[in-house]
DRENLUMTOR-462498 format. One record per residue (C-alpha): residue in one letter; y, z, x; residue number from 0. Coordinates in steps of 0.25 Angstrom, whole numbers. Layout:
// residues N
R code    c2    c3    c1 pos
R    A     Y     Z     X NUM
...
This chain:
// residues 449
R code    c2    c3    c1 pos
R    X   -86   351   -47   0
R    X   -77   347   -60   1
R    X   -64   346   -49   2
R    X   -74   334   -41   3
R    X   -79   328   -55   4
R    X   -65   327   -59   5
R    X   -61   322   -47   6
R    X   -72   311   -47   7
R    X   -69   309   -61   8
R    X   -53   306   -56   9
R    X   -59   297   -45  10
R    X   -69   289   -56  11
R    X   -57   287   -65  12
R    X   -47   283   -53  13
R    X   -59   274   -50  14
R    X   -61   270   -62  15
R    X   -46   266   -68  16
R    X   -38   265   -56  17
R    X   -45   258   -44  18
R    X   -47   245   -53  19
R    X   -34   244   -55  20
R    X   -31   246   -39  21
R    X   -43   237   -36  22
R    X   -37   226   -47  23
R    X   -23   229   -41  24
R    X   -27   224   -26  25
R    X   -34   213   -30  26
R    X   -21   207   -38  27
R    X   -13   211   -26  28
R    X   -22   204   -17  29
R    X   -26   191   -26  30
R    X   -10   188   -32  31
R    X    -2   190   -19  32
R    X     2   177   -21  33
R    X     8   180   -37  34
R    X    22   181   -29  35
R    X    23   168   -21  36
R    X    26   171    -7  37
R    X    42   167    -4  38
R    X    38   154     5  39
R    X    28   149    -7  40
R    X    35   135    -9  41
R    X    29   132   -22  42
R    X    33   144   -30  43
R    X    48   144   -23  44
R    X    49   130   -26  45
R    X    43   133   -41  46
R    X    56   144   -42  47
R    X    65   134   -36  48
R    X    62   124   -45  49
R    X    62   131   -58  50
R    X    69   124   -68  51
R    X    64   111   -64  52
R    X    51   112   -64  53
R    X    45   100   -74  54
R    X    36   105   -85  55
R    X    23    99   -84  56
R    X    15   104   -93  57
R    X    24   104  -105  58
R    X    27    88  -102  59
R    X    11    87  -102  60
R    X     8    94  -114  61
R    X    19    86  -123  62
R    X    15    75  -115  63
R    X    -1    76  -120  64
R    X     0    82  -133  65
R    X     9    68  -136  66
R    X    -1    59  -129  67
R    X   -13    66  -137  68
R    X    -6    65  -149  69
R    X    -3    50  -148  70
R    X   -19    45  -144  71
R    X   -21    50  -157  72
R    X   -11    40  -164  73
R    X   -13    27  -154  74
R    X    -3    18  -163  75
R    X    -5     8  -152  76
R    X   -18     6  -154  77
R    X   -17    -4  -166  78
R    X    -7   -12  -157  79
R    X   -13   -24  -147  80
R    X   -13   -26  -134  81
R    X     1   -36  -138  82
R    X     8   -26  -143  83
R    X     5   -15  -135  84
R    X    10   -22  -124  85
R    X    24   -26  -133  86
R    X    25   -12  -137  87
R    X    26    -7  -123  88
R    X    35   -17  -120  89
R    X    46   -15  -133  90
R    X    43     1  -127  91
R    X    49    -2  -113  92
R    X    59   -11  -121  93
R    X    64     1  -128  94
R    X    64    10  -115  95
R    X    73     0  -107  96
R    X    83    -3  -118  97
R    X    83    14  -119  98
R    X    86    15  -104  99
R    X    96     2  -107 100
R    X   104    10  -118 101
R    X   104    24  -111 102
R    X   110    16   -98 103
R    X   119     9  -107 104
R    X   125    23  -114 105
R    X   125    30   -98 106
R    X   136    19   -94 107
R    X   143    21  -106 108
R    X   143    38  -103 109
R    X   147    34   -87 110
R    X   159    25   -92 111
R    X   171    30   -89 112
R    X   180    22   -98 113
R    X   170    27  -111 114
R    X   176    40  -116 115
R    X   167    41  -128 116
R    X   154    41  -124 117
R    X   147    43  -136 118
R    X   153    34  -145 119
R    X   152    23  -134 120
R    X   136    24  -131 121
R    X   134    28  -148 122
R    X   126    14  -150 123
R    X   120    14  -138 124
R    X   115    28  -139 125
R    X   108    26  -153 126
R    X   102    13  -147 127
R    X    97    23  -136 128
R    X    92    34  -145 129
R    X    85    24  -153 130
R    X    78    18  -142 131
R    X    74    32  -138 132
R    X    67    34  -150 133
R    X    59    22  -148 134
R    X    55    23  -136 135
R    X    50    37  -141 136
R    X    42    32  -154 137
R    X    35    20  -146 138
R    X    32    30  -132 139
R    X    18    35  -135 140
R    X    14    21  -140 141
R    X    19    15  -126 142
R    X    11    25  -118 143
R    X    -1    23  -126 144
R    X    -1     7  -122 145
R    X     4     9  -108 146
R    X    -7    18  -107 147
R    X   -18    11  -111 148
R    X   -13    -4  -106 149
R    X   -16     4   -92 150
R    X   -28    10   -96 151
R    X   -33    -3   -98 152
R    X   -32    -3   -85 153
R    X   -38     9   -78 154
R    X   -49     5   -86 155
R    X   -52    -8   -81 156
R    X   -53     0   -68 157
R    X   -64    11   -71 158
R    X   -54    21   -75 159
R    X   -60    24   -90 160
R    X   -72    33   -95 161
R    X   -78    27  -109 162
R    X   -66    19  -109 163
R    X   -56    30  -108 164
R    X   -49    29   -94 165
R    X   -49    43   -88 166
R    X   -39    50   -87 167
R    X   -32    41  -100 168
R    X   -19    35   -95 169
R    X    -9    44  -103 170
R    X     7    45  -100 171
R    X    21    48  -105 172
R    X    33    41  -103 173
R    X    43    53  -100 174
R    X    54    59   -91 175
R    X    47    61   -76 176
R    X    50    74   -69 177
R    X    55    73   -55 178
R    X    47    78   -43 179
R    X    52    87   -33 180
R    X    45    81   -18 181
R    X    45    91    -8 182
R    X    43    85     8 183
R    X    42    94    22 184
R    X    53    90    29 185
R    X    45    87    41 186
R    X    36    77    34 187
R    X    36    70    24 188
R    X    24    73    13 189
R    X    26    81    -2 190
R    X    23    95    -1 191
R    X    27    98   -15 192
R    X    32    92   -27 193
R    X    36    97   -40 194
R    X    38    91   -54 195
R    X    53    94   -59 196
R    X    61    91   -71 197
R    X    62    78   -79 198
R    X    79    70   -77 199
R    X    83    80   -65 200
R    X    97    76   -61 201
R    X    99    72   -45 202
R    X   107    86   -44 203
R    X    96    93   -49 204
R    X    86    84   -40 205
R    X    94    86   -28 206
R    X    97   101   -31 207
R    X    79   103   -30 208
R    X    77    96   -18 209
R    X    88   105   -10 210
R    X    82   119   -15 211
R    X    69   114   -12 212
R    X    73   106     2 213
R    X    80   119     6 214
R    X    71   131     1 215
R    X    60   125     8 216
R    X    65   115    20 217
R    X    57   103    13 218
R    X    60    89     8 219
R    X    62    88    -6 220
R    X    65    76   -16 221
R    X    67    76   -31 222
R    X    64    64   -37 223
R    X    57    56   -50 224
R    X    45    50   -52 225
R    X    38    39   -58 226
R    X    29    46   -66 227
R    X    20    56   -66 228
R    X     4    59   -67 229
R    X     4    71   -77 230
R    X    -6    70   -90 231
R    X     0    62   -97 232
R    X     7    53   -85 233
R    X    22    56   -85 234
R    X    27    42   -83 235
R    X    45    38   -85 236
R    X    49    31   -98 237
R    X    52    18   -92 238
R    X    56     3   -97 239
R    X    45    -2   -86 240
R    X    33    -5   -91 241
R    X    28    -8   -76 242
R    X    33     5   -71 243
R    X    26    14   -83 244
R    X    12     6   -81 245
R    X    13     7   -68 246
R    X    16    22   -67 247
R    X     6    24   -78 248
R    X    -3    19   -69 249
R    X     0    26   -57 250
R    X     1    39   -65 251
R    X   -13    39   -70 252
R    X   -19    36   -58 253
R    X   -14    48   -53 254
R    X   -20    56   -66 255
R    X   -32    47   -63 256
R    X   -35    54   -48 257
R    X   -31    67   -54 258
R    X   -43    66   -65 259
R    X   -50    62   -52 260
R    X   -48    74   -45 261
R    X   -45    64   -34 262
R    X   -41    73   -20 263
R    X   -29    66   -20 264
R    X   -24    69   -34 265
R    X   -28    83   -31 266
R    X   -20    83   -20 267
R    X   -10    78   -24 268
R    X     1    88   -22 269
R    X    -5    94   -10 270
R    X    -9    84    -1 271
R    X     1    72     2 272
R    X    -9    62     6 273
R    X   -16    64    -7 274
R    X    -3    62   -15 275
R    X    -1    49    -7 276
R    X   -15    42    -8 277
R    X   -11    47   -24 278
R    X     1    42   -27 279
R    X    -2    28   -18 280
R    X   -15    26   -25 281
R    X   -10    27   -40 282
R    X     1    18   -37 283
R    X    -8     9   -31 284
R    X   -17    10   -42 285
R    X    -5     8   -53 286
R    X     1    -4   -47 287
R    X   -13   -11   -49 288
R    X   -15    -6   -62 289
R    X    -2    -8   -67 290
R    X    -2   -23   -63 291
R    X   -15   -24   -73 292
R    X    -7   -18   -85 293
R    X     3   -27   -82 294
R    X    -5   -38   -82 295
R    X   -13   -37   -92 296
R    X    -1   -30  -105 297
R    X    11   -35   -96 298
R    X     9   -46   -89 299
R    X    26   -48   -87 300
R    X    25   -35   -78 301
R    X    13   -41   -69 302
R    X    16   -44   -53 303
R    X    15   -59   -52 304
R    X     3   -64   -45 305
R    X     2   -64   -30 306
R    X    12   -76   -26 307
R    X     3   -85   -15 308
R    X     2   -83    -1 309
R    X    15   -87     6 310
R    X    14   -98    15 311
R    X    13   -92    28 312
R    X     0   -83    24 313
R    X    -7   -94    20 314
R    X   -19  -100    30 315
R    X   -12  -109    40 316
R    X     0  -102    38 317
R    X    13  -106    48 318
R    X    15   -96    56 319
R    X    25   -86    53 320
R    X    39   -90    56 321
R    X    33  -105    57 322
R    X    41  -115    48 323
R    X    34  -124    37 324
R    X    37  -140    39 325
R    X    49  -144    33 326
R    X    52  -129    28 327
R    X    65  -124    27 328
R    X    70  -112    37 329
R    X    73  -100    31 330
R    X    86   -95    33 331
R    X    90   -88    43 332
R    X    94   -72    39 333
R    X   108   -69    35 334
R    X   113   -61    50 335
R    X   127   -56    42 336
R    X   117   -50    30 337
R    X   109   -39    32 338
R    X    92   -39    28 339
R    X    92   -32    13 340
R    X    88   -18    13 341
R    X    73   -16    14 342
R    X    70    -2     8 343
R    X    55    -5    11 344
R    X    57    -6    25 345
R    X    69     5    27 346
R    X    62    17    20 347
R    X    50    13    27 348
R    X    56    14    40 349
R    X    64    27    35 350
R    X    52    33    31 351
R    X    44    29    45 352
R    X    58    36    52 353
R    X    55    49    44 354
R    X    43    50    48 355
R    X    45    47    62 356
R    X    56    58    61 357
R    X    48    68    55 358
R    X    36    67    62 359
R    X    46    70    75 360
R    X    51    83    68 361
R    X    66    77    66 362
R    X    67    80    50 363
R    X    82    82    51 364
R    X    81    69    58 365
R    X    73    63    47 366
R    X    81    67    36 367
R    X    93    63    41 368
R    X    87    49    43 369
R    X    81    49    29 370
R    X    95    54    22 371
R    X   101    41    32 372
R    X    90    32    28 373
R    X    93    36    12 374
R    X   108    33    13 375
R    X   104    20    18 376
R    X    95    17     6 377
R    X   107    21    -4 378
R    X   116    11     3 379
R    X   107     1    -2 380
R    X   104     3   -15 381
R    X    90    13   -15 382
R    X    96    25   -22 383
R    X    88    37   -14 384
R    X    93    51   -17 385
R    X    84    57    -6 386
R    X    76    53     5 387
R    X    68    63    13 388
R    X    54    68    15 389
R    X    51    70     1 390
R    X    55    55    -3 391
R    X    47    51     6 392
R    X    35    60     3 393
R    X    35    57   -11 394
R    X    38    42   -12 395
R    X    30    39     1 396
R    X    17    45    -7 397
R    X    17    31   -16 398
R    X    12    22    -3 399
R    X     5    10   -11 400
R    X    15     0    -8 401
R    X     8   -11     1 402
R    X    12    -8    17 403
R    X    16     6    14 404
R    X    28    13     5 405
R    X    39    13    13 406
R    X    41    28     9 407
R    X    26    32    14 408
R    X    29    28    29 409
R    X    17    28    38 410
R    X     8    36    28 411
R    X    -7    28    28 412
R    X    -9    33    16 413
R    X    -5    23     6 414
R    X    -9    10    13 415
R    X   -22    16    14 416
R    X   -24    19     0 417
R    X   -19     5    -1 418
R    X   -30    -1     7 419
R    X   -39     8    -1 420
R    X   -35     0   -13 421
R    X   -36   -14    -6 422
R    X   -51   -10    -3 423
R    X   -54    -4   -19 424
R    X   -60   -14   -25 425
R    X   -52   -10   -39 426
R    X   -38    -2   -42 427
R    X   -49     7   -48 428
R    X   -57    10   -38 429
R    X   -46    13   -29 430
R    X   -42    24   -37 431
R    X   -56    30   -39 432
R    X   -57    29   -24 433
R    X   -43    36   -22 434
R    X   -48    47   -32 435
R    X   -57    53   -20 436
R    X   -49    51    -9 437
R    X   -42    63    -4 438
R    X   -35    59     9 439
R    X   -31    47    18 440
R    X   -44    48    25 441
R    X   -52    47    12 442
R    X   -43    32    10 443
R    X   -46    29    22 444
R    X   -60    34    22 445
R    X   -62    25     8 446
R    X   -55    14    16 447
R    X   -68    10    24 448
């Protein structure tokens, strides 16, 4: 009897301390299989492959904010008027350009070879430079602050403001852009991943990225910089380009806008590609519109002219096309020893129909060859493209709101029907609040009729 008792007892104890712990044990075994990536995981290879370059978001983020935080409590520009706002972000570009100016300048005279001494030749100009740095650095947040709420005025004219705070508040930063790694199939052309990398990558390093990703995983890849970026706070260049940094201002909050929207197609984003381009089509449509009214309203210098008058032959009663006016001049009649300037519009267009065409028949090598041919063609006159393949086309064909389609964007429907989406909104707001639930090219089309 005591032998079975203890033996129970050794059972009860076993029981007790030990099968937890096997019970515990197989369920981590089963639930964390996947705490190893499996070998053919593309994301986690890619993650090692691009150690090292990776660009650190969350740091940027965090300075970023604590210094925006820190200036809303100051708001120096607040006593200023409207007048001088404006001059002040106009003597801010001043300074950025004549930066630029002076660092070009001390650049030449470091390239020159008949300069032996560098430093003493560029002394004056660098303590021009240096100066014009600090500047620049003293008056940055003031800039922003007007920038930011000149295009506020705006987004809340069109319904974008709770209690007179627009939502989310316009907030960015003037800093150096990471670049982004694109990555295409080769058998079609669409962005399957994409990766922020490191601010001021030399083109060796660029180059050296897209072959280790190109050849560990038989994709398309390009490397390559960016206008901005729709972090919290927006990431936007430093530019002497008032129109560029509205603009982009613009096009950047749109983006967080449909993010605080928990639009589909912002949530999408990096997963599905016709989300990305309704996206990126969309906000670039919406800052084209908006950035006109800034500029019309602080700047008017940078306005588009009105819309010059029908030409002759749209008017009612019109001569036929090709029909000459009495008394009119005939043009000239073309030049047949001078070729037809070089149309990039047209030529990338047809490029980018051809690769398709290509693809879609299963030719890649074909394609490629064709596109690397097409690129040398480009160089020779005068458009500097390091690369041309899948990837450049996957990611610049996502930004289809020019009218009549981006030539990069081929025959996707996509942008020309969000651009008919716009024509039927009855406000640049409304537009946006309408892409907000749109999730597909069907639910365009659907909000089309």
């Amino acid at each position: 009897m005591q032998g079975m008792i203890r033996a129970w007892r050794a059972v009860t104890e076993f029981g007790r301390r030990t099968l937890p712990k096997i019970i515990v044990g197989g369920l981590l075994l089963v639930t964390l299989n996947y705490d190893v990536p499996l070998p053919s995981d593309r994301s986690y290879v890619m993650d090692r492959l691009l150690a090292g370059y990776h660009f650190d978001f969350v740091t940027w983020i965090a300075g970023a904010a604590v210094g925006k935080l820190g200036y809303e409590f100051i708001r120096p520009h607040d006593g200023m008027t409207d007048s001088d706002q404006v001059a002040f972000v106009r003597d801010y570009m001043t300074r950025i350009a004549e930066y630029q100016r002076l660092e070009s300048e001390i650049r030449r005279i470091y390239i020159d070879p008949d300069i032996t001494d560098h430093e003493a030749a560029s002394a004056g100009l660098r303590a021009q430079r240096d100066q014009r740095r600090q500047e620049i650095d003293a008056r940055q947040y003031v800039a922003e602050a007007i920038i930011q709420e000149q295009v506020e005025a705006i987004l809340r004219e069109e319904g974008f403001a709770l209690g007179g705070q627009v939502i989310p508040p316009l907030r960015f930063r003037f800093t150096p852009l990471p670049y982004i790694l694109i990555v295409s199939p080769r058998d079609r052309i669409v962005t399957i991943d994409q990766r922020g990398l490191q601010t001021g990558l030399t083109v060796d390093e660029q180059d050296r990225i897209e072959r280790m990703v190109a050849e560990r995983f038989n994709v398309s890849t390009l490397v390559t910089p960016i206008g901005g970026l729709a972090a919290y706070p927006t990431m936007l260049p430093e530019t002497s380009s008032l129109r560029f940094a509205i603009s982009t201002a613009a096009h950047e909050w749109a983006h967080n806008y449909l993010m605080v929207a928990l639009a589909p197609v912002a949530l999408r984003y990096l997963d599905d590609p016709a989300s990305r381009v309704i996206n990126e089509t969309a906000a670039s449509i919406f800052e084209d519109e908006i950035a006109e009214r800034v500029f019309r309203r602080f700047y008017p210098e940078l306005a588009r002219p009105d819309q010059p008058a029908p030409a002759a032959s749209q008017m009612p009663g019109a001569q036929a096309p090709g029909a000459q006016a009495p008394g009119a001049q005939a043009p000239a009649p073309p030049n047949p020893d001078q070729p037809p300037p070089f149309d990039f519009r047209a030529e990338m267009r047809a490029t980018r129909l051809r690769v398709d065409d290509l693809l879609a028949a299963g030719k890649i090598e074909e394609a490629e060859a064709y596109m690397e041919e097409r690129r040398r063609l480009f160089v020779k006159n005068g458009y500097a493209i390091r690369k041309l393949n899948q990837a450049y086309f996957a990611f610049h064909g996502a930004y289809n709101a020019v009218p009549g389609g981006s030539p990069t964007a081929g025959r996707d429907p996509i942008g020309p029907a969000v651009q008919a989406l716009r024509q039927r909104s009855r406000s640049i707001g409304e537009f946006l609040r309408v892409i907000s639930r749109v999730a597909t090219l069907q639910d365009v089309e659907r909000a089309l009729q």
